[in-house]
C-alpha positions in Angstrom: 88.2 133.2 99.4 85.7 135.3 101.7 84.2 132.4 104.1 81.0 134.3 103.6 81.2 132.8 100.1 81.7 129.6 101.1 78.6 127.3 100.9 80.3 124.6 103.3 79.8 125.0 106.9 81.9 123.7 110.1 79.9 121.2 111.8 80.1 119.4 115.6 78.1 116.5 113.8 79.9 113.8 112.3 78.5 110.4 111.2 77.4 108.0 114.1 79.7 105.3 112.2 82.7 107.5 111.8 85.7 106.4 114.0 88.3 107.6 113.2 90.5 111.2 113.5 91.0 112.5 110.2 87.7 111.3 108.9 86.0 113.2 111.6 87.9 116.3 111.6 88.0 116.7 107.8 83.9 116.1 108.1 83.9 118.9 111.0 85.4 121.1 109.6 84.0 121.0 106.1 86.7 119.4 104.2 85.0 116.0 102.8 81.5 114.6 102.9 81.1 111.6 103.4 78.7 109.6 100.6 78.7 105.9 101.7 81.3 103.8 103.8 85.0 104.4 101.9 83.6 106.9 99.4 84.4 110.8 100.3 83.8 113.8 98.3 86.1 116.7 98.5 84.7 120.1 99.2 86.5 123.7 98.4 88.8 123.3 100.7 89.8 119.9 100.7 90.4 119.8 97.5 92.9 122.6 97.9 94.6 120.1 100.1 94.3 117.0 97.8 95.5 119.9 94.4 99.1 121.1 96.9 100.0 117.5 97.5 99.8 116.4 93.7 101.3 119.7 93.0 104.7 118.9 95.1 104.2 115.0 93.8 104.1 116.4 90.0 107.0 118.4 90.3 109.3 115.7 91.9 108.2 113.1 89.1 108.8 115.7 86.5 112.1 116.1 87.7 112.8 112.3 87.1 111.5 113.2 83.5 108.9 111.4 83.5 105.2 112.6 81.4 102.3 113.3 83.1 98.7 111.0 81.0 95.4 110.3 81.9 94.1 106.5 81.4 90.7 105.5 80.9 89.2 104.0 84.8 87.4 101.3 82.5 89.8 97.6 82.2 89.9 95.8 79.8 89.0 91.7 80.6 91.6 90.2 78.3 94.5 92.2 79.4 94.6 91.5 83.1 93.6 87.7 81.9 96.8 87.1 80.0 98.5 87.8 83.3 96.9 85.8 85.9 95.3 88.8 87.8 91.6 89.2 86.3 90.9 86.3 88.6 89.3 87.2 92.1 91.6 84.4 93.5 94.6 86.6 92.8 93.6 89.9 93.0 90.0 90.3 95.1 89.7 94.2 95.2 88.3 94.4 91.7 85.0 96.0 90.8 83.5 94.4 87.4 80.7 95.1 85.6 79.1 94.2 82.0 78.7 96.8 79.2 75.3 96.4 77.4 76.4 94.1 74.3 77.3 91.7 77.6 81.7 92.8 77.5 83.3 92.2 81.0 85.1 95.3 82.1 86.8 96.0 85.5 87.1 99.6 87.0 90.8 100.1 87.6 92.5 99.5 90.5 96.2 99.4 89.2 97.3 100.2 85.8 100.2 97.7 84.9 98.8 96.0 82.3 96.8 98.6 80.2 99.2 101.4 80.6 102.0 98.6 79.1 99.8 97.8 76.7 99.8 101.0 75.6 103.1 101.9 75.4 104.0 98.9 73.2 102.7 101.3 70.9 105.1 103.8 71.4 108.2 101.7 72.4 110.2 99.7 69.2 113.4 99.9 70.2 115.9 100.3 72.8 116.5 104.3 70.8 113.1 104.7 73.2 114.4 103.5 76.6 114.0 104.2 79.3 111.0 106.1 79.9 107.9 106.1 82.2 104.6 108.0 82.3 102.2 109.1 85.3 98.6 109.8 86.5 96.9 111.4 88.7 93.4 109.2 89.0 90.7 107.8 90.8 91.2 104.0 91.6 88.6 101.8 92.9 88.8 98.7 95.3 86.4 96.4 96.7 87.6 96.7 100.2 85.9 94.1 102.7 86.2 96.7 105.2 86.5 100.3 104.4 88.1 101.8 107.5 90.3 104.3 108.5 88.1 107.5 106.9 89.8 108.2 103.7 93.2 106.5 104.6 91.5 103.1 103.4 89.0 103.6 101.1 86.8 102.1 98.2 87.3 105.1 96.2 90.5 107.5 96.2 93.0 109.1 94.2 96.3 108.0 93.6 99.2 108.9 92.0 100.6 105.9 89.5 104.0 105.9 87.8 105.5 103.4 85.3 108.9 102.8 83.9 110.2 101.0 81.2 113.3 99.9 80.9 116.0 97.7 78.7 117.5 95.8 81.4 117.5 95.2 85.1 120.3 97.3 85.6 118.6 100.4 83.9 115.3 99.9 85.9 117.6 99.8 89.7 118.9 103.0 88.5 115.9 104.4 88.2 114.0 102.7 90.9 116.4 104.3 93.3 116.4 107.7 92.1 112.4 107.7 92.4 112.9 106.0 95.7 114.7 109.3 97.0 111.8 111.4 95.0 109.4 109.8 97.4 111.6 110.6 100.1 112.2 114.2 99.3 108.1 114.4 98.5 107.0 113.4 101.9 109.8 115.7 103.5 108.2 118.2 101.3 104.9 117.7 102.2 106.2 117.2 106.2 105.9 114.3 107.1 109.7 113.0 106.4 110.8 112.9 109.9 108.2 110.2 111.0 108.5 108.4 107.1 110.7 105.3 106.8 111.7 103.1 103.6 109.9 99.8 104.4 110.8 96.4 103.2 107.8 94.8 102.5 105.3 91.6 100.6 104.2 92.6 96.8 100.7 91.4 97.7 98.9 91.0 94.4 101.8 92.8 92.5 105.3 91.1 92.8 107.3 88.9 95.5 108.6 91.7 97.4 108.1 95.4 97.3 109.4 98.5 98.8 106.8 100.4 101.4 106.8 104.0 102.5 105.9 103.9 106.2 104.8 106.7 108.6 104.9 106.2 112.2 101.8 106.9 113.9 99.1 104.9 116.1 96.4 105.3 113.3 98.2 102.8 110.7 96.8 99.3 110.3 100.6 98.1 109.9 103.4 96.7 112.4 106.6 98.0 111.4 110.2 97.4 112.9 112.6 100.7 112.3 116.2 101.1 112.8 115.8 104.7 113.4 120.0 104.9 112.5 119.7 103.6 109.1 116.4 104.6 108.2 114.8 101.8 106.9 112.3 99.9 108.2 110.7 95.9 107.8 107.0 95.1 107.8 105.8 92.9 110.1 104.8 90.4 107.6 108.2 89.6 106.0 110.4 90.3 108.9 112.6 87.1 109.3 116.4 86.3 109.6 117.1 86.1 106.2 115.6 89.5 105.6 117.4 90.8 108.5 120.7 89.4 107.1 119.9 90.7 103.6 119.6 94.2 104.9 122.4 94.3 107.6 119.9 94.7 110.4 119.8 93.6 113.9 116.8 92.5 115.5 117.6 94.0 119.2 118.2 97.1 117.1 114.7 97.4 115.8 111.2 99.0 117.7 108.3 97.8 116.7 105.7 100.9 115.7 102.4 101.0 114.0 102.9 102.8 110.7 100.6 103.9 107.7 101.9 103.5 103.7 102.0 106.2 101.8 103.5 104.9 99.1 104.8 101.7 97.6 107.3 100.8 94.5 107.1 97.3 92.8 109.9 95.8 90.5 108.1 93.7 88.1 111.2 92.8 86.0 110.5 91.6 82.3 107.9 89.2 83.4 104.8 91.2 83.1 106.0 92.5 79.4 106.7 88.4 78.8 102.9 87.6 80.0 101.7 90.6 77.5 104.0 89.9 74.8 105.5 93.4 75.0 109.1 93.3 73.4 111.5 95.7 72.0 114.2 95.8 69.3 118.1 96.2 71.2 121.2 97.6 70.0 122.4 94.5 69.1 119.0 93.6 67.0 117.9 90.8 69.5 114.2 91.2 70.3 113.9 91.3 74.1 111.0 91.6 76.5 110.6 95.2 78.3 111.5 95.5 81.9 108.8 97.1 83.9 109.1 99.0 87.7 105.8 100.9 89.2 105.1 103.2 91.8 102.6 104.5 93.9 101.4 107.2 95.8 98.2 107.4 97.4 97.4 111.1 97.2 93.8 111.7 99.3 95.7 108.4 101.8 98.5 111.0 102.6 95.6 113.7 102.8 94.9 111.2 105.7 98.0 110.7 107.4 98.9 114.1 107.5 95.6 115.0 110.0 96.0 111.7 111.9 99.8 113.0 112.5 99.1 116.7 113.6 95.7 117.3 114.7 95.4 118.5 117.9 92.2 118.6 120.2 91.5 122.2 118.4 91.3 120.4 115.2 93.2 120.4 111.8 97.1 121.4 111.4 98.4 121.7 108.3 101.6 121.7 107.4 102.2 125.6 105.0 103.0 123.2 102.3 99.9 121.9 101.5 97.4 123.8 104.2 94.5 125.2 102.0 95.5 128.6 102.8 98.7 130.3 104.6 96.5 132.8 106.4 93.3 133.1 107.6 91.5 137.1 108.1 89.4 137.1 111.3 87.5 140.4 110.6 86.3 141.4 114.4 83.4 144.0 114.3 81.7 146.3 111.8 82.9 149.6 112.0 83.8 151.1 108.7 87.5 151.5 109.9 87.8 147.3 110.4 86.2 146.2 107.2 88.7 148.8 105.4 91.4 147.6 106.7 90.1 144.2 106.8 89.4 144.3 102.9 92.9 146.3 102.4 94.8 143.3 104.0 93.4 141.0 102.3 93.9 142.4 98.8 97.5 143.4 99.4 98.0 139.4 100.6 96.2 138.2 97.3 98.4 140.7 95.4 101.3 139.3 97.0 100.2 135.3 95.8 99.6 134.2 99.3 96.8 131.8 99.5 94.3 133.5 102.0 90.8 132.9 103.5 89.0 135.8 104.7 86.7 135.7 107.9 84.0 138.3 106.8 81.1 136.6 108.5 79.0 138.8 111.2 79.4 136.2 113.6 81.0 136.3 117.5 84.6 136.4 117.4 85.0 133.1 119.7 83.0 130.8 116.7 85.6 132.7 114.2 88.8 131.4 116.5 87.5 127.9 116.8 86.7 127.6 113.2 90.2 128.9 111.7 91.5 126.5 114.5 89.5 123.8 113.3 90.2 124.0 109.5 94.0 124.3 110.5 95.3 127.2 108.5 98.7 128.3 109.4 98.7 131.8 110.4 95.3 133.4 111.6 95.7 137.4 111.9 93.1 139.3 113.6 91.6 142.9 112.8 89.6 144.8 114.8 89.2 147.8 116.0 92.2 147.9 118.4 94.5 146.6 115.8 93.6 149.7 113.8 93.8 152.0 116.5 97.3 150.4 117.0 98.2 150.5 112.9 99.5 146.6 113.2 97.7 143.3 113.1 97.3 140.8 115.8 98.9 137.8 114.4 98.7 134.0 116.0 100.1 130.7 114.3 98.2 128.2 114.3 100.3 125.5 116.8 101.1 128.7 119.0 100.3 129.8 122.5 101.5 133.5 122.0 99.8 136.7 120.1 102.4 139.1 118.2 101.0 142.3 117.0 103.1 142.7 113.9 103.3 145.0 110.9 102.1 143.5 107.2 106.1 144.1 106.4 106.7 141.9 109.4 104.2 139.4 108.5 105.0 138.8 104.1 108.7 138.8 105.6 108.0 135.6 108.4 105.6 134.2 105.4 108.0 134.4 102.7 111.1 132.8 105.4 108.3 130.0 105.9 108.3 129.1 102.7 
């Protein structure tokens, strides 16, 4: 992508009502734009973000087998009524609104109840267990306060997996393997040093539920970590009988403020009991389907990730999921630099290395701060001395020191990156 191509712009103007880091940056540097309070669009660039995260997320959830779907964002009254959670009393993020023959209809939040509707379709007998689908999609929620830029908002995507199992047994098996898919998915993404398993409330979903907590001072949560073990407890159930439960000691534990990027829920058979969702076993006893479900909040980790990295330059992004692995700052307009210039730049596209190309005829100073501010990985210069020189002047982006380094030199420290 040439950035003279690009109809965003970087921006020192933010909204007056915008607090917090990553909201700010992503505005800044032409990421997002903002629509209302909790509600973010996501620009060229940002959406390359919010496409490398579900990438990474889609192939550690394919690995578990499960099959990717796409519900409908439309709820169906009657569904969430049979299990308790249509009211506002139990659940009171909902957004509901009336088709025009006068039908009640909610706009999803969750997906529990119509997805296992839908697979009672699908699943007769125990010959079709386990199994669990996923979705990438938009949820809404009718946050009281929409905070946080687009860590909390009314609007965002998530990434929702259900499983469906015969027995309790068969879901803990595979509530633990996706348990270290989310693990290996935020290490992944890089954030798994600073990520901790968190034992946590259900909320509006079960008793108890399983939290994935990063440490950092822009969470809304109070966590306690036993950096040893791993695992943490939120703030909410900590007590002595969860201490005891999970071995911990409470002189052990430091108290953090953390952000969830995911969460798991085992529902048991009681939400396929409240939907009358049962399946034929081997022993041809009809039996009610055990349900687990998991969460990710994709454009929440989007979130995270800035709030964790960002540095008074701007954005950092981890290669992973950064929007681009290099950025091209073209430095003058000699015929010899835009050559070369154009040359490097094909032969990275030829080579599959995402790269955004600096072509703009503007002062080299604004070109600096703006590949500093967007947070690309690796920013390599070219210019007249470089040609001169036959190598490229080559910076990363969390680095004080300038290499001037062949294009071998460079695919090789890209490729070791990896």
């Amino acid at each position: 992508m040439r950035l003279s191509e690009l109809f965003t712009k970087t921006t020192k103007t933010v909204p007056a009502d915008e607090t917090s880091k990553n909201a700010k940056l992503l505005i800044q540097a032409g990421f997002v734009h903002k629509e209302m309070a909790g509600v973010y669009a996501y620009l060229p660039l940002g959406l390359r973000v919010v496409e490398n995260i579900k990438r990474i997320i889609r192939e550690e959830m394919n690995a578990l087998g499960s099959q990717e779907i796409i519900m409908t964002s439309l709820q169906r009254k009657e569904l969430w009524e049979k299990t308790g959670r249509w009211d506002d009393a139990a659940v009171d993020v909902w957004f509901k609104s009336e088709l025009k023959n006068g039908t009640a209809v909610g706009f999803g939040w969750s997906h529990e109840e119509p997805i296992t509707n839908m697979m009672s379709n699908y699943i007769s007998s125990y010959r079709d267990l386990p199994t669990s689908v996923y979705q990438f999609q938009t949820k809404l929620r009718n946050e009281v306060r929409a905070k946080s830029g687009i860590m909390r908002g009314r609007e965002f995507v998530m990434k929702d997996l259900y499983a469906y199992s015969r027995n309790a047994e068969e879901l803990q098996d595979f509530y633990d393997g996706v348990t270290e898919a989310y693990l290996k998915v935020f290490r992944r993404v890089g954030i798994g040093d600073s990520t901790y398993l968190t034992f946590a409330s259900g909320g509006a979903f079960t008793q108890f539920s399983h939290e994935f907590q990063t440490v950092t001072e822009a969470g809304e949560d109070t966590i306690y970590i036993d950096e040893d073990k791993r695992i943490a407890v939120n703030q909410e159930v900590l007590n002595d009988d969860v201490l005891k439960q999970l071995g911990l000691q409470r002189d052990r534990l430091k108290e953090v403020k953390a952000a969830e990027v995911g969460n798991i829920f085992n529902f048991g058979s009681a939400k396929a009991e409240q939907l009358g969702v049962y399946f034929t076993d081997e022993d041809g006893s009809e039996k009610p389907l055990f349900l687990s479900s998991y969460g990710i909040g994709v454009t929440r980790l989007m979130g995270v990730v800035v709030e964790l990295f960002a540095d008074e330059r701007g954005l950092v992004w981890p290669q992973s999921i950064a929007p681009a692995q290099v950025i091209i700052d073209r430095l003058g307009e000699s015929r010899a630099t835009i050559v070369a210039a154009d040359e490097l730049y094909a032969k990275l596209v030829e080579q599959g290395i995402e790269t955004l190309y600096d072509d703009r005829d503007v002062r080299p100073g604004e070109k600096f701060a703006d590949a500093d501010l967007m947070g690309i990985p690796l920013r390599i210069v070219v210019s007249d001395k470089t040609v001169e020189a036959g190598k490229y002047e080559v910076k990363k982006r969390t680095a004080t020191d300038v290499k001037m380094q062949s294009l071998d030199d460079i695919l090789k420290d890209l490729v070791a990156t990896e």
